[in-house]
VEXPA-814554 format. One record per residue (C-alpha): x, y, z. Coordinates in Angstrom, 2 decimals, m for minus. Layout:
xx|yy|zz
X|Y|Z
...
//
This chain:
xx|yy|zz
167.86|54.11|126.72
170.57|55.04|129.88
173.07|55.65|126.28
170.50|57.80|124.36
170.23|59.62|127.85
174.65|60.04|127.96
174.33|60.74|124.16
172.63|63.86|124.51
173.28|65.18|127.67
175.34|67.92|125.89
172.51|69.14|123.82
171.66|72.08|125.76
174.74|72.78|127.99
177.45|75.50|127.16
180.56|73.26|126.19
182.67|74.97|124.06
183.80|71.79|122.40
183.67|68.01|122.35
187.34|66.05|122.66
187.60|63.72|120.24
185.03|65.15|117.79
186.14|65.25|113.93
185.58|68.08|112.85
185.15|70.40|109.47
185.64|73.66|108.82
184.40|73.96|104.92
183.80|77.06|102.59
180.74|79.17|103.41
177.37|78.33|101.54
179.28|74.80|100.34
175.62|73.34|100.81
173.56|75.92|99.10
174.62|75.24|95.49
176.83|72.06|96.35
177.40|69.39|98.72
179.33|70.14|101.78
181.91|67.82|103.26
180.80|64.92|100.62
181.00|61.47|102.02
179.59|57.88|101.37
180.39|56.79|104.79
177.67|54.70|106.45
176.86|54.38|110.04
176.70|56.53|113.01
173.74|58.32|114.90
172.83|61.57|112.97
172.21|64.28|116.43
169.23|66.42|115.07
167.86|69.19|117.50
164.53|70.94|117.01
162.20|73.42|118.56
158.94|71.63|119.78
157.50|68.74|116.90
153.40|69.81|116.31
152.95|65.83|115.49
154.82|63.09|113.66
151.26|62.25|112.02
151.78|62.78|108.67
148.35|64.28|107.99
148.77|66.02|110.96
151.69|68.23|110.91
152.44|71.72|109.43
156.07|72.68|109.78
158.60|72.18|107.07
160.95|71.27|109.67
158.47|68.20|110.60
158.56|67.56|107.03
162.22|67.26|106.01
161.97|64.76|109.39
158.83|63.09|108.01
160.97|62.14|104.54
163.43|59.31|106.79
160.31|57.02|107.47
157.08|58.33|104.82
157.47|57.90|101.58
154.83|60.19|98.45
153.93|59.56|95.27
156.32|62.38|94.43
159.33|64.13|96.76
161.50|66.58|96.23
165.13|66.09|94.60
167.92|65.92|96.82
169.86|67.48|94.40
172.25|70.68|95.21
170.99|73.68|93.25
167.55|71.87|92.34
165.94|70.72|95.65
162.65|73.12|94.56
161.93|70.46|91.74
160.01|67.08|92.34
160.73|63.02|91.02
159.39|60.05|91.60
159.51|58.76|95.04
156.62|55.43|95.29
155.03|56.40|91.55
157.22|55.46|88.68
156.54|59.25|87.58
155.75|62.77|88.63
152.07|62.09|87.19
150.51|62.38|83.69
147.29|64.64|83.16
145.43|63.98|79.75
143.04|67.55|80.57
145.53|70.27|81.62
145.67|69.49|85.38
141.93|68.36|86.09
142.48|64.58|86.09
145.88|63.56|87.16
147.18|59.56|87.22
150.03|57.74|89.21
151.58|54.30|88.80
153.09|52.98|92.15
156.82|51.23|91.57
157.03|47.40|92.49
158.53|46.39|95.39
157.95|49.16|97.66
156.55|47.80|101.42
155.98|49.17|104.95
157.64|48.18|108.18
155.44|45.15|108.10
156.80|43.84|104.88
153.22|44.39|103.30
153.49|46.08|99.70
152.17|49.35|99.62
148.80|49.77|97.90
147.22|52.29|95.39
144.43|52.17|97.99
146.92|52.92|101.33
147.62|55.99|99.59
144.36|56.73|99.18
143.08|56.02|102.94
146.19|58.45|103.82
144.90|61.33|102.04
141.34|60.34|103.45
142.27|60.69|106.79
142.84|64.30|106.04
138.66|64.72|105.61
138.30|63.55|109.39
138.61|66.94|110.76
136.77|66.08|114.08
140.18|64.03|114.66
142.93|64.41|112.23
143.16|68.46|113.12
146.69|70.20|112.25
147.86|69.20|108.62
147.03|70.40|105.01
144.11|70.82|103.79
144.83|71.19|100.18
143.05|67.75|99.55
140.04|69.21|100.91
139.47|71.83|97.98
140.62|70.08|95.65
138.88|66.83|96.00
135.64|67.06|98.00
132.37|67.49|96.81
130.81|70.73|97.95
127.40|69.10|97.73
128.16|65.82|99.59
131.15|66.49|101.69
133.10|63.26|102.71
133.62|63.27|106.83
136.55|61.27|106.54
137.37|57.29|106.69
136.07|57.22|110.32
133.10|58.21|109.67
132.15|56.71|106.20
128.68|55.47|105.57
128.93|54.97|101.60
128.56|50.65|100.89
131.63|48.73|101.36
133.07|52.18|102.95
134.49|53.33|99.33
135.55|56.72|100.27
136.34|59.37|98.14
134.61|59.27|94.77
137.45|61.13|93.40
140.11|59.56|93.82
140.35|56.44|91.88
142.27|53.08|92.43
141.35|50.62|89.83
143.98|48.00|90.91
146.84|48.22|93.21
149.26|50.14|91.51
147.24|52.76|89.82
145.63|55.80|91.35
143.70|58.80|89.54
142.54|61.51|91.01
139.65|64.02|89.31
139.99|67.05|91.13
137.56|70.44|91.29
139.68|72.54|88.72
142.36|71.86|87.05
145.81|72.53|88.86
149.08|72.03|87.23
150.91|72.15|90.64
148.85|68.85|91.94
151.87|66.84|92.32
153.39|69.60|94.62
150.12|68.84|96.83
151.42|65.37|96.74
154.68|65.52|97.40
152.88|66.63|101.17
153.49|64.02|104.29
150.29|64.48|104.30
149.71|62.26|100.91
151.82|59.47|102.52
150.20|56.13|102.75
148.88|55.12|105.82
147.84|51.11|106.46
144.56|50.64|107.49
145.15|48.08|109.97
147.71|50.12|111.55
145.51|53.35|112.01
144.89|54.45|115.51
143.05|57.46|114.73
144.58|60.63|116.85
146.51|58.56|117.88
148.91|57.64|115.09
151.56|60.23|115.74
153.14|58.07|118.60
153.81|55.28|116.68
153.31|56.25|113.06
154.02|53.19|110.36
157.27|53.65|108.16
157.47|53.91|104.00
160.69|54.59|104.28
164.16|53.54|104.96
164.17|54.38|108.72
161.22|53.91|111.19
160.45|55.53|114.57
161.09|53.09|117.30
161.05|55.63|120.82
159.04|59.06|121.58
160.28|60.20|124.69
159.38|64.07|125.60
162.90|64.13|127.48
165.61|61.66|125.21
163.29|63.12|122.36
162.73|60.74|118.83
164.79|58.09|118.08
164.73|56.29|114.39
166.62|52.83|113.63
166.48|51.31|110.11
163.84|50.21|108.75
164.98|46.53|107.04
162.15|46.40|104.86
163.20|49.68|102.57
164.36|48.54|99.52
167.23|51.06|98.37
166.79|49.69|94.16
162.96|51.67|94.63
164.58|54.81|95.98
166.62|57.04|93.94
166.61|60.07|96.80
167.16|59.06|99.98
170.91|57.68|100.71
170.00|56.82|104.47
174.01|56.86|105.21
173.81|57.03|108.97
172.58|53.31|111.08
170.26|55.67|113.61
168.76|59.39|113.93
168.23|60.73|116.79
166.35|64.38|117.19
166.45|66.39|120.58
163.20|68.36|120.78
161.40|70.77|122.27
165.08|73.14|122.62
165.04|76.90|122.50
167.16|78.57|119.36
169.90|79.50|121.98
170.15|75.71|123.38
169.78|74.40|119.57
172.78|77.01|118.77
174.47|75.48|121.73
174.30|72.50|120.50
175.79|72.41|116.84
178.61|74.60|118.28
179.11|72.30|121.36
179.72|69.56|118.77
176.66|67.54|120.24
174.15|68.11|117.41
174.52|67.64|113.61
172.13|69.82|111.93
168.73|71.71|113.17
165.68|70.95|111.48
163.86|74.21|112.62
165.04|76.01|109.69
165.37|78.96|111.72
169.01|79.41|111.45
171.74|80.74|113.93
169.71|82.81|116.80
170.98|86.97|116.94
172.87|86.29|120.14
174.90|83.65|117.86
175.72|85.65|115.58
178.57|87.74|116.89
180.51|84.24|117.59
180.47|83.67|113.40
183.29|86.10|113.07
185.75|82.72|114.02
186.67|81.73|110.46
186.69|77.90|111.54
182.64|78.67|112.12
182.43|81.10|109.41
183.50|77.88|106.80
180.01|76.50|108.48
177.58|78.88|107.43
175.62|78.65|104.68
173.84|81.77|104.18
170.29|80.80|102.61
166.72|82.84|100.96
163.92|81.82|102.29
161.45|82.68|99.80
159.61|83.87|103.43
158.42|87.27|103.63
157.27|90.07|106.25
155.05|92.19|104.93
152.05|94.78|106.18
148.38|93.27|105.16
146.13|95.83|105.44
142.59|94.04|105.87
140.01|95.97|103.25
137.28|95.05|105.93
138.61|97.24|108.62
137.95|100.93|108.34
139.61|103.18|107.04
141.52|100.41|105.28
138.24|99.55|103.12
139.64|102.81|101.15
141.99|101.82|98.89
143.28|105.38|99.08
143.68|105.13|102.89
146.24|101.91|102.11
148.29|103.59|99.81
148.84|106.39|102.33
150.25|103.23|104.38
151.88|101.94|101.35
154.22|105.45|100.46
154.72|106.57|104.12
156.60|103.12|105.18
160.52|103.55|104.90
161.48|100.02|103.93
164.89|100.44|104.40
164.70|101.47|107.88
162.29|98.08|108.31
165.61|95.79|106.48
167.53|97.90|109.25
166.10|96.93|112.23
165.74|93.36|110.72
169.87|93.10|111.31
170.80|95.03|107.79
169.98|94.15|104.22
173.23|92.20|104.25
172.61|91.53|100.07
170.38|92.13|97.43
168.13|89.62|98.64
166.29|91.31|101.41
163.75|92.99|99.01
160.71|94.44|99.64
158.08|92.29|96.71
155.39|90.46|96.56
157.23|88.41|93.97
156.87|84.57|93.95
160.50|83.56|93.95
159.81|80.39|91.11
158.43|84.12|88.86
160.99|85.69|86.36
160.61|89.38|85.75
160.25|91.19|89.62
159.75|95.27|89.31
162.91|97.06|88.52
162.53|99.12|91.78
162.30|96.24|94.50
163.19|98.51|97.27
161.28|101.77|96.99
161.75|104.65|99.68
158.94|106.19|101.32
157.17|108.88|99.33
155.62|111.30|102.52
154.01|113.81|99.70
152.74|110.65|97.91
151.18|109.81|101.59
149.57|113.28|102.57
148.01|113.05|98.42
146.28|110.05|99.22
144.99|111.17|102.53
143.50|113.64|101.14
142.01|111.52|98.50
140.53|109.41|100.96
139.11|111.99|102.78
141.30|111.70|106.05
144.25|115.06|105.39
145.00|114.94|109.06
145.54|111.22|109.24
143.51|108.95|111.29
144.38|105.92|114.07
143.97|102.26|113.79
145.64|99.27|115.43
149.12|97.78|114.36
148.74|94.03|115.22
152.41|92.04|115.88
153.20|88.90|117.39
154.65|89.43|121.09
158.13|89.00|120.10
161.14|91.43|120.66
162.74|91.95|117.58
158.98|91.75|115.61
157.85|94.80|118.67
160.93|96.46|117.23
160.13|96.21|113.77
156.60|97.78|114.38
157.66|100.48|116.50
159.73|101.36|112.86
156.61|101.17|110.97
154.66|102.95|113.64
157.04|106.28|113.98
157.14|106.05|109.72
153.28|106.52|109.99
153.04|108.94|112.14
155.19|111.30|110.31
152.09|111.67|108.05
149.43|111.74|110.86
148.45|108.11|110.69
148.67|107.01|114.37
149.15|103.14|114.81
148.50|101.47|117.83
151.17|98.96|118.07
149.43|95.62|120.51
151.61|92.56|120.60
149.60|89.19|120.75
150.55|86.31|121.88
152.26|84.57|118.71
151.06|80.98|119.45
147.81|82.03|118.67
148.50|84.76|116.43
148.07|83.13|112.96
145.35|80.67|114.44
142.63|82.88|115.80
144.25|86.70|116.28
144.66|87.51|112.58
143.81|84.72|111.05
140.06|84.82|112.20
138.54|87.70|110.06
135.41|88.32|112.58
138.07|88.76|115.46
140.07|91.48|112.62
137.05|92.99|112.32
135.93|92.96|115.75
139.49|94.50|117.16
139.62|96.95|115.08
143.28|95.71|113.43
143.61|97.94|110.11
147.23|96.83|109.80
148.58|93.10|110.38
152.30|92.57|110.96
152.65|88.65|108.76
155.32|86.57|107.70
154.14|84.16|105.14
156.05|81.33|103.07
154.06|79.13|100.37
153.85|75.51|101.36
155.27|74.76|97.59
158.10|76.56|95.36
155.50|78.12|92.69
153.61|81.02|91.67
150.15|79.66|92.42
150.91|78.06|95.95
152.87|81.75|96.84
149.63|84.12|95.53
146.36|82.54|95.89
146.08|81.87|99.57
147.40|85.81|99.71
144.86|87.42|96.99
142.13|85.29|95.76
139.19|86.15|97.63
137.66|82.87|97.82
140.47|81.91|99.34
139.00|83.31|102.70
138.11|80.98|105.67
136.29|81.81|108.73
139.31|80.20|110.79
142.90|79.88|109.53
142.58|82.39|107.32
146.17|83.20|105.34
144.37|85.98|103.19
145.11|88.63|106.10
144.09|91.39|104.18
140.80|89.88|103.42
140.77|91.13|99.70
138.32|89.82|97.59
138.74|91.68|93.98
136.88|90.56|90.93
139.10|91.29|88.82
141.99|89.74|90.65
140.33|86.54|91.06
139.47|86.45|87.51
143.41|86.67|86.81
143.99|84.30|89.01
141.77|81.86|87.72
143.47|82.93|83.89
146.76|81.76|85.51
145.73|78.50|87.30
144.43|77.34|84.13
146.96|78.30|81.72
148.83|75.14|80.52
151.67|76.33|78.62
154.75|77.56|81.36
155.24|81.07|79.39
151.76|82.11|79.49
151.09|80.89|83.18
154.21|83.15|84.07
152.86|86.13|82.14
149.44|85.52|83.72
150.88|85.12|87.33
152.55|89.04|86.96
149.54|90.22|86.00
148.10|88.99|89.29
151.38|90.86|91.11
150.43|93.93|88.94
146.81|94.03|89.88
147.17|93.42|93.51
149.82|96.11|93.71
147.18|98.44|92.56
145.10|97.25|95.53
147.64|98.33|98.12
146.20|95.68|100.28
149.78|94.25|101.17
152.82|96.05|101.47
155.94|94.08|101.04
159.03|94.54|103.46
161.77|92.11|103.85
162.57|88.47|102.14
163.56|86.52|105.27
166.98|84.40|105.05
169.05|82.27|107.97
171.99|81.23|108.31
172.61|77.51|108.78
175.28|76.53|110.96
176.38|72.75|110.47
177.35|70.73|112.79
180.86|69.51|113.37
180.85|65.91|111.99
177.97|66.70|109.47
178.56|65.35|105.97
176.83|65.52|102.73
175.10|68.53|104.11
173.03|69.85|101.28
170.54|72.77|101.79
166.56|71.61|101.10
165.51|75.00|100.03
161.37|74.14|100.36
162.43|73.00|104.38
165.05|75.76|104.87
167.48|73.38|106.20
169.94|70.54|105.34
168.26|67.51|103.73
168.39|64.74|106.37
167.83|62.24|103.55
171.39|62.26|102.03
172.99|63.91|105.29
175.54|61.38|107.00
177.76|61.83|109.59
181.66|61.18|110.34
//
């Protein structure tokens, strides 16, 4: 442990170098579309840093960055390619397909590959993966991950507590999922959904061996499916993974697991993780953050510039304006929002609009077709109309919720000073952002109760597609009591009637067509108003090789990355 210790004693410190470090310079975005520095070199320790690690539970975390981690020891049914250009699309990973569906997404069926094992040496089961996605169901202890599984395979009539607490004979679990020997599973979920596998391709649909379970627990000593496993959690030298000798490489066509160890530096600020990759002591971040703003002016170095790769998000900050919050339960009162808000000035005080990709839609990125105009400027006559429409000429207050962070402050001071040049007066009240999304805004009694007619969100799907980017938005039975992602609360008819058309529709050209109709109708709501598409920058580290950029993590794909 004393050399873990010396290995990363550099992480946070303010070396401007490290002597005897290969280094690479590169072309700028190398790893967005391609592979940069390409190398089959094995060995070495891969130096991750990250920002604090919510749990390395499988069912229990929710942060991409945990994820992209997650894929060195947990294995799915289905992962995502590790492919430049095409990391949004899924193959096999422990089924020998992406899944077959006989009913247009309702029942869907998965082979498991021979040979694959755990850390034990035990094969892996039809039946571990099912007690993985089980463990999900035990909300009294498995709190954090997913849920997904929850609405798609529980019975609303008899709901299933979870493996712990399973009363059914000979404790068979779920009903609906299905594991008539060991290499077959079926599941038969509540409605059909094309974009199951996506679902699956979730740590959270890992296998998990029984025998091995140690309820909460689990996190500190989680069991590997893949070809490294976790061998020291240490809040100071961080996580520390060795191979795993029971991976067999012939069962896995994605992972290249180049380097002998990982080891990943947590709980580091943006500035230290910055630090770091320049420093030379760190590899890649997995916070998928990017370069920090007081970085940036150190880029202009054209030896750091070559390092950059400058990537979309698909993440967006937008306004929600909650239709339970008065006056905001007048559609005429959000569109006075809606015109008066100069997006441009927003894209401004976000650092610039830098490209064409810092749009203002709410426009699934996987969805041909976005609205010619995806900027629009703010329309102050269009504003004072529909105050007067909705019965407020002079304007009225309300309350400007933001998460307590500078830059964010600074963003709704813009939209404040745009409202107020039509009257509306918005009471900008920073909250504390670890609880922001948990119980500020995303409890709708506490929305209600505070009074918050406008909500300052950021919100990125959990999968690249149409359905995983909309309905948690704009289908209003997507609504929950706690962790509620549909900030503005809407609950149409006629938009969840659309939405249903689209989930449904089996053929790819119709589902698109149905998913802009859902865009088209909620635009007419003016329940959200669009702002910015997020993007980072990526800064690779110094000896990083085969750095490839995992667009659904929003950082390089420590699966293929090696080191020199």
């Amino acid at each position: 442990m004393l050399a873990l210790v010396t290995l990363l004693a550099g992480c946070g410190s303010g070396n401007s170098g490290a002597a005897g470090v290969p280094t690479q310079s590169g072309e700028a975005d190398s790893g967005v579309d391609g592979v940069r520095a390409p190398s089959d070199a094995t060995g070495g320790t891969l130096r991750l840093v990250a920002g604090e690690i919510d749990s390395l539970d499988p069912q229990r975390s929710y942060s991409p960055g945990v994820w992209n981690l997650m894929r060195l020891y947990t294995r799915t049914l289905v992962t995502y390619k590790s492919v430049p250009g095409a990391t949004d699309e899924l193959v096999p990973d422990l089924a020998t397909d992406v899944g077959t569906t006989p009913d247009g997404g309702r029942t869907w069926t998965f082979t498991l590959k021979d040979g694959v094992r755990f850390e034990s040496g035990r094969p892996i089961t039809s039946r571990d993966v099912k007690y993985g996605i089980e463990r999900s169901f035990a909300s009294d202890v498995i709190v954090g991950g997913p849920t997904y599984v929850l609405d798609l395979l529980d019975d609303p009539q008899d709901p299933y507590a979870g493996p712990y607490q399973d009363e059914s004979p000979g404790k068979l679990g779920l009903a609906s999922i299905a594991t008539p020997d060991d290499r077959t599973i079926t599941f038969t979920l509540s409605t059909a959904t094309p974009d199951f596998p996506f679902v699956m391709a979730l740590p959270s649909s890992s296998p998990v061996p029984v025998e091995s379970d140690t309820g909460g627990a689990y996190g500190s000593d989680p069991v590997s499916s893949g070809p490294y496993l976790v061998t020291s959690v240490d809040p100071l030298t961080g996580v520390v993974l060795d191979r795993n000798p029971q991976w067999d490489p012939a069962t896995d066509a994605v992972r290249t697991a180049l380097p002998d160890q990982v080891v990943v530096r947590t709980g580091l600020s943006g500035v230290a993780r910055d630090q770091a990759l320049l420093a030379g002591s760190a590899d890649a971040d997995l916070s998928g953050t990017g370069v920090q703003v007081a970085t940036t002016s150190r880029l202009d170095d054209d030896a750091l510039a070559g390092r950059i790769d400058d990537v979309t998000t698909g993440s967006l900050r937008m306004l929600a304006l909650p239709t339970t919050v008065a006056p905001m339960d007048n559609a005429d009162c959000r569109a006075a929002v809606a015109a008066a808000v100069d997006r441009g000035a927003v894209q401004e005080a976000l650092g610039g609009p830098g490209n064409e990709v810092r749009s203002s839609l709410l426009w699934p990125r996987a969805l041909a077709g976005g609205p010619d105009d995806p900027d629009p400027g703010p329309d102050l006559a269009a504003a004072r109309a529909s105050l007067t429409a909705c019965g407020r000429p002079d304007g009225f207050s309300t309350v400007l919720a933001v998460p307590d962070a500078q830059n964010t402050v600074k963003v709704a001071n813009a939209i404040a000073a745009d409202l107020a040049e039509v009257g509306i007066q918005a009471e900008v009240r920073p909250l504390d952002p670890t609880t922001y999304y948990a119980s500020d805004v995303g409890k709708p009694a506490n929305v209600v109760a505070q009074g918050y007619g406008i909500v300052l969100a950021t919100w990125s799907a959990d999968f690249p597609t149409a359905a995983s980017f909309l309905t948690p938005l704009v289908d209003g039975r997507s609504i929950r009591d706690v962790g509620n992602t549909n900030y503005a609360r809407l609950a149409d008819p006629g938009v969840n009637g659309l939405v249903d058309a689209a989930r449904s529709a089996t053929d790819p050209a119709v589902a698109a067509d149905a998913w802009r109709q859902v865009v088209t109708a909620v635009d007419a709501t003016h329940a959200y108003v669009p702002l910015a598409e997020n993007r980072v920058q990526l800064l690779a580290g110094q000896r990083l090789r085969n750095g490839v950029v995992m667009q659904p993590y929003g950082g390089y794909d420590v699966v293929t990355a090696g080191v020199s």
